[in-house]
C-alpha positions as CSV (number, residue, x, y, z in Angstrom):
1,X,80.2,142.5,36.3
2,X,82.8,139.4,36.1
3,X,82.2,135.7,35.4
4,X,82.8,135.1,38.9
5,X,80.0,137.7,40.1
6,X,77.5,136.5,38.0
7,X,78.0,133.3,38.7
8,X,77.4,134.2,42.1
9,X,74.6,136.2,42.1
10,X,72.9,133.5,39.5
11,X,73.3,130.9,42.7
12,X,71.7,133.0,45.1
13,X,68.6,133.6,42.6
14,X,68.0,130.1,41.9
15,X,68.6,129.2,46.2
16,X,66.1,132.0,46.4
17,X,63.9,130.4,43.2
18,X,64.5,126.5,44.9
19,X,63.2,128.1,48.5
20,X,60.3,129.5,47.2
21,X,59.3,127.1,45.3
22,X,59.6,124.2,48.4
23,X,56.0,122.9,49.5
24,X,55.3,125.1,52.6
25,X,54.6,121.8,54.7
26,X,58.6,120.9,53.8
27,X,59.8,124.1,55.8
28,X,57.6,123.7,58.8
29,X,58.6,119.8,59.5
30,X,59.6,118.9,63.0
31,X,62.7,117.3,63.6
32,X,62.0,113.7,64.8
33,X,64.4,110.9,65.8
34,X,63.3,107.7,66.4
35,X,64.6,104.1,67.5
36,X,63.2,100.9,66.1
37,X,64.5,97.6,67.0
38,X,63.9,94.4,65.3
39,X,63.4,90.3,66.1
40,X,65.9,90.0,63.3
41,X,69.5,90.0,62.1
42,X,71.6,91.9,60.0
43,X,72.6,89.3,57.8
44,X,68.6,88.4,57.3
45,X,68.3,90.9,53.8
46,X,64.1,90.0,53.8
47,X,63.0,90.3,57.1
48,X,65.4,92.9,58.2
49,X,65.5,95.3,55.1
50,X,61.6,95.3,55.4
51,X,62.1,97.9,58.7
52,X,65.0,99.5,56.9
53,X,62.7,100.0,53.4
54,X,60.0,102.2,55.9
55,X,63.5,104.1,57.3
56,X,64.3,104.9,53.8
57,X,61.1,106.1,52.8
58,X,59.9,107.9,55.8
59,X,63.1,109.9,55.4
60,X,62.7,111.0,52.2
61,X,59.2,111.8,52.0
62,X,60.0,114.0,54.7
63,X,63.1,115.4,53.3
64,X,65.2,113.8,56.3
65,X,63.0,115.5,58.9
66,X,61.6,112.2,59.9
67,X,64.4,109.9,60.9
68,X,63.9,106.1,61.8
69,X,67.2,104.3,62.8
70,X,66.6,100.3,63.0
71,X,68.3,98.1,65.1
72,X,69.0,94.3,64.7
73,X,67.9,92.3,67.1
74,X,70.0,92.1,70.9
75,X,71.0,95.6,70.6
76,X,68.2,97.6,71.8
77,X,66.5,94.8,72.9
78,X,66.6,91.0,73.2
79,X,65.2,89.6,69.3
80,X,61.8,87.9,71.0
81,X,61.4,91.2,73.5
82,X,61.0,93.6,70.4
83,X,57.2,93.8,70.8
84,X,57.5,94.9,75.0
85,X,60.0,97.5,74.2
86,X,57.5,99.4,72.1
87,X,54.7,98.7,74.0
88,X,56.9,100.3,77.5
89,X,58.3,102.8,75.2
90,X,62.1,102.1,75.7
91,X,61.5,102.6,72.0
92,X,59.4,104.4,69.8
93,X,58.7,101.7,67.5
94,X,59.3,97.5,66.5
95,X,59.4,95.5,63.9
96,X,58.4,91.9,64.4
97,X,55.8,89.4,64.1
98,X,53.0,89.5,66.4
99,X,53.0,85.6,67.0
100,X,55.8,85.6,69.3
101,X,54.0,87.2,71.8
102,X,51.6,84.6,72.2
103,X,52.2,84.0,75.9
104,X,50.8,87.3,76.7
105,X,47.3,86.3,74.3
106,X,47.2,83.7,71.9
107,X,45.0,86.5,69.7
108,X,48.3,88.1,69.1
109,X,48.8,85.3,66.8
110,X,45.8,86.7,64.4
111,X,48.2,89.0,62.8
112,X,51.1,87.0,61.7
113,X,49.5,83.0,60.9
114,X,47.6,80.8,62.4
115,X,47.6,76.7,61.6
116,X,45.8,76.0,58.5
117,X,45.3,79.6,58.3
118,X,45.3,82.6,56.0
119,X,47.2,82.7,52.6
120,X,49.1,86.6,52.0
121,X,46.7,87.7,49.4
122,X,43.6,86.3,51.7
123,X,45.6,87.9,54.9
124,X,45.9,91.3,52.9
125,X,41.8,90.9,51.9
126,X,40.4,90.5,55.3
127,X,42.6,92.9,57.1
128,X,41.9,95.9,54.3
129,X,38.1,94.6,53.2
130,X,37.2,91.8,55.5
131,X,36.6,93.9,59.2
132,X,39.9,92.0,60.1
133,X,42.0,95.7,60.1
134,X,39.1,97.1,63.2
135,X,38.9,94.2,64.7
136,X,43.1,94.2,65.1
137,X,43.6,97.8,66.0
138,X,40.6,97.2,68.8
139,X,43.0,94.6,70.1
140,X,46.2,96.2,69.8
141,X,44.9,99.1,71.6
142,X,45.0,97.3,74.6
143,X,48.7,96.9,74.5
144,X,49.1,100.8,73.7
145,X,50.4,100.1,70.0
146,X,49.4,100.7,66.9
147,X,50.4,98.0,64.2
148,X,50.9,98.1,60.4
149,X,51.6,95.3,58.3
150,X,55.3,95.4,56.7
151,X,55.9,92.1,55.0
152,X,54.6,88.9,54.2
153,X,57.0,85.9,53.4
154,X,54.1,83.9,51.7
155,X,53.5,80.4,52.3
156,X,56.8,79.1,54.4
157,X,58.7,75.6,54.2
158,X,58.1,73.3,56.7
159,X,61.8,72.9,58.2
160,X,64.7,71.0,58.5
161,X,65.2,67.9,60.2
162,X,67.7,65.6,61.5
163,X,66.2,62.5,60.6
164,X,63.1,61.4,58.2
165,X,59.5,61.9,59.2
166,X,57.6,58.5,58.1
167,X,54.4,59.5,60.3
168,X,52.8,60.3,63.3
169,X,55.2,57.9,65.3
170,X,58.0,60.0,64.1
171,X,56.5,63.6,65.4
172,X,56.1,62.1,69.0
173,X,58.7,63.2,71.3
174,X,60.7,65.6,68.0
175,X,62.6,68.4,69.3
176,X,61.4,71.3,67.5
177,X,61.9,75.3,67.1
178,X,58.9,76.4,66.1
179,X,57.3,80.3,67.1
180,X,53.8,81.4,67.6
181,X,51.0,79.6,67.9
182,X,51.8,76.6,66.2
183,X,54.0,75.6,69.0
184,X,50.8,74.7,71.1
185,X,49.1,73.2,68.5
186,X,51.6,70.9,67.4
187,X,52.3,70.2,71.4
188,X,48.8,68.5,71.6
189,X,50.3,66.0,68.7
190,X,53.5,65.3,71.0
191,X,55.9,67.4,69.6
192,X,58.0,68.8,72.5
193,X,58.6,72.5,71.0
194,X,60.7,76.0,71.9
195,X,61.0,79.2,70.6
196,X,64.1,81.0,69.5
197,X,65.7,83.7,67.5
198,X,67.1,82.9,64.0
199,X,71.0,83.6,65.7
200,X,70.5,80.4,67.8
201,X,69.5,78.2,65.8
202,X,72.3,76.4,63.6
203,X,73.9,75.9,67.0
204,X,71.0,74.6,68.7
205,X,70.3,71.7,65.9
206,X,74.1,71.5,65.6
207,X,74.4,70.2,69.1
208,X,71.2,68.3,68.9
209,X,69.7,70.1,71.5
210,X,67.0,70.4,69.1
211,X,66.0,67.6,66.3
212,X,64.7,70.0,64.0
213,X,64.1,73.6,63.0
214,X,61.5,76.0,60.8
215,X,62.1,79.4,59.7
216,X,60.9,80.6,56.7
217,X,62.3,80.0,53.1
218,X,64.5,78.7,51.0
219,X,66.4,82.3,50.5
220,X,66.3,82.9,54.0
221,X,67.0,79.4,55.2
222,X,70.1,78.9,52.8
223,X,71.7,81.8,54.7
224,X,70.9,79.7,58.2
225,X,73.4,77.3,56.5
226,X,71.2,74.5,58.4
227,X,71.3,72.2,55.4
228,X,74.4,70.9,56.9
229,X,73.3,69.9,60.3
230,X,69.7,68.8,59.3
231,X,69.4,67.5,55.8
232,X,65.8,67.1,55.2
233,X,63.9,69.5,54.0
234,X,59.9,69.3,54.6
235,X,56.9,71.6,53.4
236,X,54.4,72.8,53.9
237,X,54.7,74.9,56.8
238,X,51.1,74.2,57.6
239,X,51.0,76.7,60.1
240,X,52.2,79.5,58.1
241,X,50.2,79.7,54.7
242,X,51.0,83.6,54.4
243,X,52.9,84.8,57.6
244,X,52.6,88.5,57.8
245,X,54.9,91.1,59.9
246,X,54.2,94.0,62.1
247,X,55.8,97.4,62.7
248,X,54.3,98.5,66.1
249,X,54.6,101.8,67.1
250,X,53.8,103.1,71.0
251,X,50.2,105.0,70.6
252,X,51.2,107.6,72.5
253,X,54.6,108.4,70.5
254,X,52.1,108.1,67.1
255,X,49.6,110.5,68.5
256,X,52.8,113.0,68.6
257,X,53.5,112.5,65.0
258,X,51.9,115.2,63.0
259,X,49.0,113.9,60.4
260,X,51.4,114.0,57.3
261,X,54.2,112.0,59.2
262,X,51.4,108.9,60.6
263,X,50.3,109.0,56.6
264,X,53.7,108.7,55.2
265,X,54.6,106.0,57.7
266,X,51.7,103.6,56.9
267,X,52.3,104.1,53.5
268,X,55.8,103.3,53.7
269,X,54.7,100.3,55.7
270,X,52.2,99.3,53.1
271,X,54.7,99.3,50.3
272,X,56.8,97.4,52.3
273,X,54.7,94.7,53.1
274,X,54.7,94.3,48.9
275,X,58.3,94.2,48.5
276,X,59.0,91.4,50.9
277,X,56.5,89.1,49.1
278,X,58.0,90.0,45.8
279,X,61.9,89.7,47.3
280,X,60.7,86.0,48.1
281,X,58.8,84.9,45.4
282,X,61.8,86.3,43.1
283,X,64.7,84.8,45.5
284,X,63.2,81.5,46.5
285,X,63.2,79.2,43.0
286,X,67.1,80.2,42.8
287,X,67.5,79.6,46.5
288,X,65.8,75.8,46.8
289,X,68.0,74.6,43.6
290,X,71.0,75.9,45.5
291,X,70.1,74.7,48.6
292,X,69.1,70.6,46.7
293,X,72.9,70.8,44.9
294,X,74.4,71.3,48.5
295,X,72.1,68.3,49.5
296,X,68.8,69.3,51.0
297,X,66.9,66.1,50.7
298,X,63.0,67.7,49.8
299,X,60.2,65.7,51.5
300,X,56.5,66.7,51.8
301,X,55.1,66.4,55.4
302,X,53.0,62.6,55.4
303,X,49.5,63.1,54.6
304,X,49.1,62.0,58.2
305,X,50.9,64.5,60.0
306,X,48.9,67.1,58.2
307,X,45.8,65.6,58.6
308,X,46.3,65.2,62.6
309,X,47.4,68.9,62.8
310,X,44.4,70.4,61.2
311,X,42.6,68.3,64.1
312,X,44.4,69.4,66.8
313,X,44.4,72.9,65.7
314,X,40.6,73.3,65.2
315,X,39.9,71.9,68.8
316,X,41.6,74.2,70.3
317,X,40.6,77.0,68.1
318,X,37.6,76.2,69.6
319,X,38.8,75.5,73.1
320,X,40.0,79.0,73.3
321,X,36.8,80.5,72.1
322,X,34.9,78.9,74.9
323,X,37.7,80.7,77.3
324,X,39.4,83.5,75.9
325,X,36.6,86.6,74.8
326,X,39.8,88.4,72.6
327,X,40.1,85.1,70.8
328,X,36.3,84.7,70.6
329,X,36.3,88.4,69.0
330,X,37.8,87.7,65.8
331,X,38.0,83.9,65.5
332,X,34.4,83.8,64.8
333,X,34.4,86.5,61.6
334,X,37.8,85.7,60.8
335,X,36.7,81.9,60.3
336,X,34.2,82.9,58.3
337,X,36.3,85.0,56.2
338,X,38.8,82.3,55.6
339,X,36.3,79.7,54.9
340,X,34.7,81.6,51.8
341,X,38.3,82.6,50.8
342,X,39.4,78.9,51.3
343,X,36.3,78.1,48.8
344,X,36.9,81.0,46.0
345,X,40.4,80.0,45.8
346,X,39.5,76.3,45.4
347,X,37.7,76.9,42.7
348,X,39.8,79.6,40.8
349,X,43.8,79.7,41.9
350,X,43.9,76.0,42.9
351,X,42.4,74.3,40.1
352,X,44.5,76.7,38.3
353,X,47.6,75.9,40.0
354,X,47.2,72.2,40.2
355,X,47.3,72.0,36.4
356,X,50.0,75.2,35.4
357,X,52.3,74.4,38.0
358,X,52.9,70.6,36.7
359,X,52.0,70.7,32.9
360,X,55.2,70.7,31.9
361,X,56.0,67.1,33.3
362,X,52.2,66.2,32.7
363,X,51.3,67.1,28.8
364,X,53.0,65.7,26.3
């Protein structure tokens, strides 16, 4: 026998070997095609990668048998109308944050951030230990989706705006693009707000249609470029202490999945939901040094402001418990959650904080 024949015959054994040797669930693996679409642009590395981490993963735990191709937002469907098109089924799954939504149900808010709400690390604890992941799936049932968390940006900036914020006076009448939830809360202060996609924004300050802006964070916002057309920065996003995103999936499209494939796509959600917190924490010091060299002029929100939004927002917390029974479902164990985790991390990551995060300009 030649080189060439054994070489030949050597390939086929170790095909054979390689074949033989493959899990048995590997060579009985449907064929599955799916379509997400997004509330997010390309450009937008975080946010949009998150969908394109579970694509990644969900292929090759299924040795490409299991395909997910993700769309930006506008091409499957408009960026704010990525939550309907699951929910109808024009696609078989979404990625976006549930606090858009909150015209159809201001509970859809739950899942993303609330005002004054949930840090990441308390969000993560009372959806996996707190009753906050039954109480969820019980409400997005009603919509026909099932939701996984897949990213967290942490606790956001406040935004950028056109001219300084001195106090209450200066919030009356403001112009703002603000999503979710916080929207109405920071109506009832006099804030005149609108929701938009991250594409329309720069143009929407540029032209002054709006005074003022939030999106998320320093390595996101840097790539907005709206330094140059609002120059002052605030924080905190009080209304986004952790704000968490969704994949949604149609029910019925999940049911068809086989076990193994609904296993390997909430795992691949779950590890994406800790790479975006890491991507930020990592990418926002440089970002925010950047983004004060170009001349982002950092401000904290007036004690004021903050103190008249945590007013406004409990009352109608409570407001809508009295009139909405989903709200009523989970705003009452949810506060109680958050107020014991609000009271552990006082006493523990606070009091740490307050003194490790300044003792550098503090102890001599």
């Amino acid at each position: 026998m030649d080189r060439r024949s054994i070489l030949k015959a050597g390939g086929a054994g170790l095909a054979a070997t390689a074949a033989l040797a493959a899990p048995a669930i590997a060579q009985t693996m449907p064929e599955i095609r799916w379509r997400c679409t997004t509330s997010w642009p390309r450009s937008l590395d975080t946010v949009f990668g998150a969908a394109e981490l579970v694509s990644r993963r969900v292929a090759a735990a299924t040795d490409g048998k299991f395909q997910i191709r993700v769309f930006p937002g506008g091409e499957v469907a408009p960026p704010l109308a990525a939550f309907d098109a699951a929910q109808a089924g024009t696609v078989e799954c979404a990625h976006t944050a549930s606090y858009y939504y909150v015209g159809k149900d201001p509970t859809l808010a739950f899942d993303t951030a609330i005002p004054f709400g949930l840090t990441a690390r308390q969000h993560n604890a009372w959806k996996a230990h707190g009753g906050g992941q039954a109480l969820i799936d019980a409400f997005y049932d009603k919509f026909n989706l099932v939701g996984f968390n897949c990213g967290n940006t942490g606790t956001q900036m406040g935004g950028f705006f056109r001219r300084e914020l001195r106090g209450m006076a200066d919030m009356r009448g403001l112009k703002f693009r603000i999503g979710g939830l916080a929207g109405q809360v920071l109506a009832r202060i006099g804030v005149v707000t609108q929701q938009l996609p991250a594409s329309d924004i720069y143009p929407a300050l540029e032209r002054g249609t709006i005074d003022a802006a939030e999106w998320v964070g320093p390595y996101d916002d840097e790539k907005l470029g709206l330094t140059r057309v609002a120059p002052f920065y605030y924080y905190p996003a009080f209304w986004e202490g952790g704000a968490a995103l969704t994949f949604f999936i149609n029910k019925a499209k999940f049911a068809e999945l086989p076990a193994s494939y609904r296993a390997i796509l909430e795992s691949a959600c779950a590890e994406s939901d800790r790479d975006m917190l890491a991507k930020y924490d990592a990418n926002n010091p440089a970002a925010i040094r950047r983004m004060v060299a170009a001349g982002a002029q950092l401000r904290p929100f007036p004690r004021e402001i903050m103190a008249e939004g945590w007013k406004a927002a409990h009352a109608f917390y409570d407001e809508l418990a009295r009139t909405n029974e989903n709200w009523r479902t989970i705003y009452g164990p949810w506060k109680t959650f958050r107020d014991a985790a609000f009271l552990w991390s006082r006493i523990a990551d606070n009091t740490y904080e307050n003194f490790a995060f300044t003792a550098e300009q503090t102890v001599r």
